[in-house]
C-alpha positions in Angstrom: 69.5 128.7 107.8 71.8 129.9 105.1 74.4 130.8 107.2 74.7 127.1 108.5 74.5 125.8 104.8 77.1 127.9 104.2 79.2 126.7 107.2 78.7 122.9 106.5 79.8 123.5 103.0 83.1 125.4 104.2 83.6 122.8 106.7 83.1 119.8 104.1 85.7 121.7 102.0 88.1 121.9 104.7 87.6 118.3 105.6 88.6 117.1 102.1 91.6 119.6 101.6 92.7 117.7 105.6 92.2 114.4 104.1 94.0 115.5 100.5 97.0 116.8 102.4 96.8 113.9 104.8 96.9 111.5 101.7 100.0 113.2 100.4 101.5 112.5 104.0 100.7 109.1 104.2 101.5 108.3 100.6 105.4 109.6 101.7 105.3 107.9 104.9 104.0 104.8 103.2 107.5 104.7 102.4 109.1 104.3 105.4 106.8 102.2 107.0 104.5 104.2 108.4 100.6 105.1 108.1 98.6 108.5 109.5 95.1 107.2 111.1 93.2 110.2 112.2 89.8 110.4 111.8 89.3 112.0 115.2 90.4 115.5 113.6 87.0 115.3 111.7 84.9 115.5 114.8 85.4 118.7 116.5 84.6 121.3 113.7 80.9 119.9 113.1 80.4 119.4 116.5 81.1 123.1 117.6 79.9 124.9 114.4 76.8 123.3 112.9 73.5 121.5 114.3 72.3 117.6 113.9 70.9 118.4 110.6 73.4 119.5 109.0 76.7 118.2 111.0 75.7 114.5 110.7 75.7 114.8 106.8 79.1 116.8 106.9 80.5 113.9 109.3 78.6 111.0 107.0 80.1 112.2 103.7 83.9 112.6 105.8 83.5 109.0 106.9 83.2 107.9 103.3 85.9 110.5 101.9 87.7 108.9 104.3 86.5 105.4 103.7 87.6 105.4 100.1 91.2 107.4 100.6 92.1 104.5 103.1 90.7 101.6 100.7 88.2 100.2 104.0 84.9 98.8 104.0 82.7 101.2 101.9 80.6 103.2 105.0 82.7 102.4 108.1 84.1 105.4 108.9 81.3 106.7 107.9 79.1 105.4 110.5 81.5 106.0 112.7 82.5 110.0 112.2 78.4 109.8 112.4 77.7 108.6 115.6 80.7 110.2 117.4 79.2 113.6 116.1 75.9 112.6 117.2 78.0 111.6 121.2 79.9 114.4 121.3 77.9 117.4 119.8 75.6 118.3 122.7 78.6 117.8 125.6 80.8 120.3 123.4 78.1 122.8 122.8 77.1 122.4 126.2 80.3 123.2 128.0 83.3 125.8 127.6 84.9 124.1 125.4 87.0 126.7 123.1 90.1 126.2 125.3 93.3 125.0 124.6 93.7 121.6 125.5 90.2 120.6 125.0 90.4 119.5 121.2 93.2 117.5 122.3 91.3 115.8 125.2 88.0 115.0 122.9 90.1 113.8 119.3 93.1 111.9 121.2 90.8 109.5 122.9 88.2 109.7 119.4 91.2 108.8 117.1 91.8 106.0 119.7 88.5 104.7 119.7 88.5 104.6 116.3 91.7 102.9 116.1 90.9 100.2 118.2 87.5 99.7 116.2 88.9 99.6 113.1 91.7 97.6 113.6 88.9 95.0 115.8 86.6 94.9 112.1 89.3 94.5 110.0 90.4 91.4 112.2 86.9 90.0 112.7 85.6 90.8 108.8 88.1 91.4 106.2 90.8 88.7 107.4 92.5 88.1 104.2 92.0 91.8 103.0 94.6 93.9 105.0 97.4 92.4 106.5 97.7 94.7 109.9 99.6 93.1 112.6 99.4 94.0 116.2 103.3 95.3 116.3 102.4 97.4 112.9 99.1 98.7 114.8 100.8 99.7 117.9 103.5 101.3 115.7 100.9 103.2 113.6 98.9 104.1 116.6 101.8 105.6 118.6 102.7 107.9 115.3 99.1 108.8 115.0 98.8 110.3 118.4 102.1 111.9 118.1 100.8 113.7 115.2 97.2 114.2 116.5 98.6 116.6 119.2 99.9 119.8 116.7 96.7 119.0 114.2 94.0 118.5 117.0 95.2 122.3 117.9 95.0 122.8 114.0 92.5 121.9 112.4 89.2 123.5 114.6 91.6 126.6 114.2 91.6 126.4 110.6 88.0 125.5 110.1 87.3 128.7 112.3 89.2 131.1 110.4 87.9 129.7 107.4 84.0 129.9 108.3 84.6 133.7 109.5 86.4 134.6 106.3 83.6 132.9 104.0 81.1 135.0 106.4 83.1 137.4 105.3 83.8 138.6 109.1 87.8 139.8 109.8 89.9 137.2 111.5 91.4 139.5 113.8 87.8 140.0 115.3 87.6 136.8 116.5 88.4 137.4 120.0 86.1 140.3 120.3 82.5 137.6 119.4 
């Protein structure tokens, strides 16, 4: 039990240093025109490393980091990140899933799902609060998934190398598990 404490707190931290650095990003890219959606890249690492228990907190508490870095309603993402760990936890734990492409084939089609939903409540509830057109939201979407690709590959990496080292297991033993 401590051990998967000690795995959801490592992979809370490396959730908010991805959605620091991702700010940064966006916050430069603002500039130009464009904006960084990608809350896909917070599914994978709770679904493969920690249970119901303690992964749907780690997800919840992303959704709202998120939630307030992007200035949306207060607990969407939240919800969200929730329930997609709670759809996608058992069929990744349940399957060989440590391959290459197979972050990329669950967070691509995540981050669009998200992406559509978000940009579906922001129409239907917050009308006057965001002004995101369709052309803007296509724009944004296509530069999301070009980015997801690299940081789909990433980000379960990282979060792997960072629970072994906080387990205080080598790296290079990785293969050898």
């Amino acid at each position: 039990m401590e051990r998967q404490n000690r795995i959801a707190f490592v992979l809370l931290g490396v959730n908010l240093l991805t959605l620091t650095i991702l700010g940064c990003v966006n916050s430069k890219l603002g500039q130009f025109g464009f904006f960084l959606y990608l809350p896909g890249l917070f599914i994978l690492p709770g679904a493969l490393y920690l249970d119901h228990v303690r992964g749907m907190p780690i997800a919840f508490l992303s959704g709202l980091l998120l939630d307030q870095q992007i200035e949306s309603s207060f607990g969407f993402h939240a919800f969200v990140l929730a329930g997609m760990h709670a759809l996608t936890s058992g069929w990744v734990r349940g399957s060989n899933f440590r391959k290459d492409l197979s972050p990329i084939l669950l967070q691509l089609p995540a981050n669009a799902l998200c992406f559509v939903l978000w940009f579906a409540w922001i129409k239907l509830f917050e009308s006057g609060s965001l002004d995101w057109t369709f052309g803007r939201w296509s724009v944004d979407l296509i530069t999301s998934t070009i980015a997801m690709i690299p940081l789909a590959i990433w980000l379960p990496s990282f979060a792997k190398r960072t629970v072994l080292l906080v387990n205080g297991l080598p790296v290079e033993t990785e293969g050898a598990r």
